[in-house]
Each structure stands twice: as C-alpha cells, then as structure tokens.
N, C-alpha and C positions, 0 to 999 in steps of 0.2 A: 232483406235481400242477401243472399248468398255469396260469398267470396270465394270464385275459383280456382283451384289447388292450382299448382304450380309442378306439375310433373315434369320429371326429366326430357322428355319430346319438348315441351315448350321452354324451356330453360336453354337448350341445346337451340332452339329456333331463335330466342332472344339474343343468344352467343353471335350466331351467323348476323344477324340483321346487324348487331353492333360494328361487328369488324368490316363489313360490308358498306359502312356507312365513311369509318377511321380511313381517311387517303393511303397510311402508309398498309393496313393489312389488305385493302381491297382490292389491286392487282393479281398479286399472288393466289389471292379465294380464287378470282375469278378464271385466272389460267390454269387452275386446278381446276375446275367444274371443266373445263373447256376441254381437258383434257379426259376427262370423262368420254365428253362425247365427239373426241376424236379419235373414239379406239375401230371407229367405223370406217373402212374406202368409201370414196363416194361412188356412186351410180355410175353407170356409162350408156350414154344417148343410144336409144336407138336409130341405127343404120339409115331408116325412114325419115328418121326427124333432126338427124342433122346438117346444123347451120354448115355454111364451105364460106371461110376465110377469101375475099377475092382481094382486098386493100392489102396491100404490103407496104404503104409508106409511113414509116415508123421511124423515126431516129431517136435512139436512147446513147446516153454518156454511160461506159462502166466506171466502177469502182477506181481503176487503174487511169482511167481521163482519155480510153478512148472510146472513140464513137462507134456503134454498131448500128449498119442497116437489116431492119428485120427483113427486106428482101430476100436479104443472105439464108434464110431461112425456109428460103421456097422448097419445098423436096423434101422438107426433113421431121421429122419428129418432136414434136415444139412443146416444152413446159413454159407455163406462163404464171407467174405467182406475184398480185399485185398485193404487198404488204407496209405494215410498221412497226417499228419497235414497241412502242405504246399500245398496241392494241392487244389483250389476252387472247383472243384467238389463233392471232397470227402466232404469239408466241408457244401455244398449246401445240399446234401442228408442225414449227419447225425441225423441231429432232428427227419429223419422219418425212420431210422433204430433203431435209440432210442426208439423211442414209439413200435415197432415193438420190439424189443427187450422184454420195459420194460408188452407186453403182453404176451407174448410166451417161456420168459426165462426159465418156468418151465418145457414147454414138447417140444423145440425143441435146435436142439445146434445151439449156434453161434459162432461164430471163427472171429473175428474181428482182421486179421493178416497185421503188419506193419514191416518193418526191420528198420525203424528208430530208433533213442536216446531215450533208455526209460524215458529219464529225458525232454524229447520234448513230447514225447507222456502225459504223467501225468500231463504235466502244462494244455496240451491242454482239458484234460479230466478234469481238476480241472475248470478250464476257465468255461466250455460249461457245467459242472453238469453232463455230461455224467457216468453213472451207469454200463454200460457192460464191461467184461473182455475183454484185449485186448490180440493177442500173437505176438509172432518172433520165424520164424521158426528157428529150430536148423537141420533139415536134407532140404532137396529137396525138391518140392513140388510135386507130383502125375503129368506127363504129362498132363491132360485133365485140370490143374489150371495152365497151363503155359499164364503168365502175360505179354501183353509187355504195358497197358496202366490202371492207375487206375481213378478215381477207377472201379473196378471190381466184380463184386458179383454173387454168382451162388448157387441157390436153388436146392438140392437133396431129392429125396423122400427116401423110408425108404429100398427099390429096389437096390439102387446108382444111380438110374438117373440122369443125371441132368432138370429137369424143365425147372428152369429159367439161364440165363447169359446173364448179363446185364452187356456192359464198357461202363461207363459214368452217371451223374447223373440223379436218378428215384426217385418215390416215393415209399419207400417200406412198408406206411403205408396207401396203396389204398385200397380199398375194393377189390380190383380184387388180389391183392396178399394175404388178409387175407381170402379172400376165398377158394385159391386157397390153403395155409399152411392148414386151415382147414380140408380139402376135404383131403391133404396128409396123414396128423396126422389121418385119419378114415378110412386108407387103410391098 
C-alpha cells in the first residue's frame, strides 16, 4: 500500500486544523475568516415581505446606568445589533458598525444590546476604541427580535418595518446599506 505525499495544500490544511483546535490561536482564525465574509452588506427585504414592528415595550439599561424605552423610538430610524465580545463574528463586523455608527449617530438610533458582564463589555470597547453606547435589556425583547444566533442586526424604518435582518457577520458600512439608511431617514 502506498503512502500519500504530503504536499503543501495538505500541510497548509494540517496548519489550520491545528490552530483551530489550540484555545488561544482559535479566536483570532476565526474572526479572520469572519471577516472574510463580512466584506458583503446584507440584503434588504423586500417592500412586500416586510415584517412592521407593532411591540414597543422594551426596557434596556445603557452603558452609562440609564434606562432607555424603546417607545422612544417610535418614528425613527432604528439600528438594532444583538451582540458579544466572545463571539468572532460579532467581532469581525464591528469596525463597520463603528464607522456606520460614528456617521449617523446624530439622526438614527442604535441600540447595540449584550446581556454580558459590563466589566467584559467595557474592556472590550476600551481595547477596540469603539465610541457607541452599548445596553442590557432589563425587560423582554419584542417577539419580532427573538434571537437564537448572534450576531444579529435588524434595520427599521421610521414606519417599524423591519428593512434589514441580518444573523451573521455583514458589512454595515457598504454603500448599499448607507444608501439605503439614507433613502429611510428621507421618508
């Protein structure tokens, strides 16, 4: 029986699966892949087939320890990003929530909601320079944000539509999604 070479494609595949296996290199692979295929916006619903937000009772804590109702929210242009720090997707797509963020903070809400350790969530935001408020819900979240995978994101127009819902990482800083908050924000 024959013993099969060992060429560089399989050598390079043995490489991956090792590190992949190792706790401390496996994060890093994996928010690297992630980010891969986060060089893509996500879709936008069609007109026809979208859900309308009608629950507005939502109470979240920010970062800062006050309480926000998402009532407050009725009218307006809603980013919604259920995430964690431990998770490589959420962290693959940050940077372009960021920038998306650090454009639109003034005319659209974002709600960047984790149930994690606030003392986890802050290093990680201290880490990464990240600027946007984060929260933790204190009631339930509205059936139509029922989460079973993050990260998770869902763009509402000022109607309650929802737009976009997107699980997994996207880029939220494409042209197709700033056109698309634009085009909301002028409705």
């Amino acid at each position: 029986m024959k013993r099969p070479k060992l060429n560089t494609s399989n050598i390079i595949f043995l490489i991956v699966i090792v590190l992949l296996i190792i706790p401390q290199t496996r994060q890093p692979i994996q928010v690297f892949m992630n980010k891969g295929l986060a060089l893509f916006g996500p879709s936008i619903i069609e007109e026809t087939e979208r859900e309308k937000l009608t629950d507005y009772s939502w109470q979240l804590l920010s970062d800062s320890g006050e309480s926000f109702d998402f009532n407050d929210a009725k009218g307006k242009v809603v980013v919604i990003n259920f995430w964690a720090t431990w998770c490589p997707p959420c962290i693959a797509e940050m940077p372009s929530l960021e920038a998306l963020y650090s454009s639109y903070k003034d005319e659209v809400v974002f709600l960047f909601v984790s149930d994690e350790d606030p003392k986890a969530i802050a290093n990680f935001m201290t880490k990464n320079n990240y600027s946007f408020q984060y929260y933790s819900p204190k009631s339930s979240n509205p059936k139509l944000f029922d989460v079973s995978g993050i990260p998770r994101t869902f763009i509402i127009d000022k109607k309650g539509q929802i737009v976009i819902d997107k699980t997994g990482a996207a880029n939220w800083n494409s042209d197709g999604v700033r056109n698309q908050i634009e085009q909301l924000l002028k409705e």
